[in-house]
C-alpha positions as CSV (number, residue, x, y, z in Angstrom):
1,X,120.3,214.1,109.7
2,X,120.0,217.6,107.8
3,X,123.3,218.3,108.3
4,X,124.6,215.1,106.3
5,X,121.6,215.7,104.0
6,X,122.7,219.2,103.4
7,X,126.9,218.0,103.3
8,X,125.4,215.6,100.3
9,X,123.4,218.5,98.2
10,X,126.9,220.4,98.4
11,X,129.1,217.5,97.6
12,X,126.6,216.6,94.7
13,X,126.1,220.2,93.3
14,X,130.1,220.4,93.3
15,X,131.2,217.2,91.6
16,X,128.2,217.8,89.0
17,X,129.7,221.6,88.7
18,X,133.0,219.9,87.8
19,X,131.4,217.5,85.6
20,X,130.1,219.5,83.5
21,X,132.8,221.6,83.1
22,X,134.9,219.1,81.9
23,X,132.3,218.3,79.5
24,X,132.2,221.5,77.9
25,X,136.2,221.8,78.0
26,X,136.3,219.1,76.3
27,X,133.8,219.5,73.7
28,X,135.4,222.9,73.2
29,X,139.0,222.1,72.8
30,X,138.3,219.1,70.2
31,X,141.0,218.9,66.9
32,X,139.0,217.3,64.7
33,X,142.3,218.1,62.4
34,X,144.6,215.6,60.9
35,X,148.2,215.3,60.7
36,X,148.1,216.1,56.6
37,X,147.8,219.7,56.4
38,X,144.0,219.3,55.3
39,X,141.1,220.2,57.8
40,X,137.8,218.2,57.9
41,X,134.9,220.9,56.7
42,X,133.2,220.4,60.9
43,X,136.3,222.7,61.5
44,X,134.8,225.3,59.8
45,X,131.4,225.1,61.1
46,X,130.3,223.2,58.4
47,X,128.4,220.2,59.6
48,X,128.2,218.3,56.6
49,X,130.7,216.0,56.0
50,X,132.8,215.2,52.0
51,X,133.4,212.2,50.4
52,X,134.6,211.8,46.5
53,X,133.4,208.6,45.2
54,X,134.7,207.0,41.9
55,X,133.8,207.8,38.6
56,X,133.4,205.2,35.8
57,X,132.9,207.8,33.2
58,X,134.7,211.0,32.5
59,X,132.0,214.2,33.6
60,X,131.0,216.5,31.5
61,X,132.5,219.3,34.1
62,X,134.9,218.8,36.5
63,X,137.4,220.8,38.8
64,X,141.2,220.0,39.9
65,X,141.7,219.5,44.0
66,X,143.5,222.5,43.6
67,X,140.4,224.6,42.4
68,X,138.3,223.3,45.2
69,X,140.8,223.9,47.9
70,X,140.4,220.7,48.6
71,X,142.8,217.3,49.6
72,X,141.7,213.9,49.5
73,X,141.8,212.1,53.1
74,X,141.5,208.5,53.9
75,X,139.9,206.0,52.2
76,X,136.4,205.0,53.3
77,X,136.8,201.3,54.0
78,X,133.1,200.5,54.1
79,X,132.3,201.9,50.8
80,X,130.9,199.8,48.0
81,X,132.9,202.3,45.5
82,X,136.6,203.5,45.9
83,X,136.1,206.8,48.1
84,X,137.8,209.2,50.1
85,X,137.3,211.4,52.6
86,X,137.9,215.4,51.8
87,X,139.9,217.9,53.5
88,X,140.4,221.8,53.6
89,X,143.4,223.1,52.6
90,X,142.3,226.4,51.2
91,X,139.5,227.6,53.0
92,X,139.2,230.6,50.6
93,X,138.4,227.8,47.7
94,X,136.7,225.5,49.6
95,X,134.2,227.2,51.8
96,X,132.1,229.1,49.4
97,X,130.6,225.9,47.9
98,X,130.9,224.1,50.8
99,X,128.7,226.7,52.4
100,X,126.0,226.8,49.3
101,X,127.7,230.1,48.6
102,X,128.2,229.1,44.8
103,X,127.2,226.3,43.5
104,X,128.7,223.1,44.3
105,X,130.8,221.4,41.9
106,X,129.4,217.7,40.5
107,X,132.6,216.0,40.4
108,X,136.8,216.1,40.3
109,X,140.0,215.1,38.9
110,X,142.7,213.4,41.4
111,X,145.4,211.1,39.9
112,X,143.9,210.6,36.6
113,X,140.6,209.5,38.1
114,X,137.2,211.2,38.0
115,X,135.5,211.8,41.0
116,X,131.6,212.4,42.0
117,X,131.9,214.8,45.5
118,X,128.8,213.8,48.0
119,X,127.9,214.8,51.2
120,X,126.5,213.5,54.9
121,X,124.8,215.8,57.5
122,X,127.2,215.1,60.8
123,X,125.9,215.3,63.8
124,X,128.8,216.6,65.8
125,X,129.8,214.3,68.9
126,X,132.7,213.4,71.0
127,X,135.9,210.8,70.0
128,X,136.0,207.5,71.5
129,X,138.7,208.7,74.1
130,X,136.3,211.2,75.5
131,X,133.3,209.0,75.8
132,X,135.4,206.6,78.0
133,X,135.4,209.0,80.8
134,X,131.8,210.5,80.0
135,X,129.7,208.2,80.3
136,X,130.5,206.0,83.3
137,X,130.8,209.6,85.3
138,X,127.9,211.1,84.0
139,X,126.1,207.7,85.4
140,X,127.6,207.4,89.0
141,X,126.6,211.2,89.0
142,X,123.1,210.0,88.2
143,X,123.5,207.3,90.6
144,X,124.7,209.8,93.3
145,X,121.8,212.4,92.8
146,X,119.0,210.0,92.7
147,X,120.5,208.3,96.3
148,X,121.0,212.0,97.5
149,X,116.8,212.5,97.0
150,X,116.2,209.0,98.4
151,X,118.3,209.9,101.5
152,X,116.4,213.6,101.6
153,X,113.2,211.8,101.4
154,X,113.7,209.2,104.4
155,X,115.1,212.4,106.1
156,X,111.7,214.2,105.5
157,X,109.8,210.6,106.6
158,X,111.4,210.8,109.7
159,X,110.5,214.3,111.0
């Protein structure tokens, strides 16, 4: 009975080894990058995410896209107000008021609209293509280690 116990602890320590592994390979080799040219701010360590929401009134100051570094993205569906996403294209622009390095700008001019720039914290996570694999594994993994302690424990019963 050791033996098997002990065959189990190895098997389980291994597959959990390789589990996790994947994990972080996967976290680390994300492309959170679109096909447009423009990178989403997380790129960049940033974890706040842009949006540029529609203006009914001209601002008293304003900046181009092209001031900002900056590229409108796609449209935010569930958004009571027409807005967009926003996207890096010159990080030299973009990332000193995206990192509170200057101030950040109130609003911008795209297409002969006015646009108010906001922001959401993000809390970084995985795509839906990763989580398919994640989470069923990381469960039968669970599954396996607490059978692996209930089969140590009637091991431990029994001498």
């Amino acid at each position: 009975m050791k033996k098997i116990v002990k065959a189990v602890l190895i098997l389980m320590t291994i597959l959990t080894a390789i589990y996790v592994s994947a994990v972080v390979y996967a976290n680390v080799n994300l492309s959170y990058s679109v096909d447009s040219g423009g990178k989403k701010p997380i790129d960049y360590g940033i974890w706040r995410a842009y949006f540029a929401e529609k203006l009914e009134t001209e601002p008293q100051e304003w900046n181009t896209t092209e001031e900002l570094g900056i590229m409108f993205g796609e449209r935010v569906k569930s958004a009571e107000k027409e807005t967009y996403g926003i996207l890096i294209v010159d990080p030299e622009k973009a990332l000193p008021w995206m990192k509170d390095i200057i101030p950040e700008p109130d609003a911008t001019k795209y297409e002969d609209n006015f646009y108010n720039i906001l922001f959401l914290w993000v809390t970084p996570g995985l795509p839906e293509r990763v989580k398919q694999w994640q989470a069923p594994l990381g469960v039968a993994l669970g599954v396996g280690w607490v059978c692996t302690g209930a089969v140590f424990l009637e091991g431990r019963k029994k001498e």
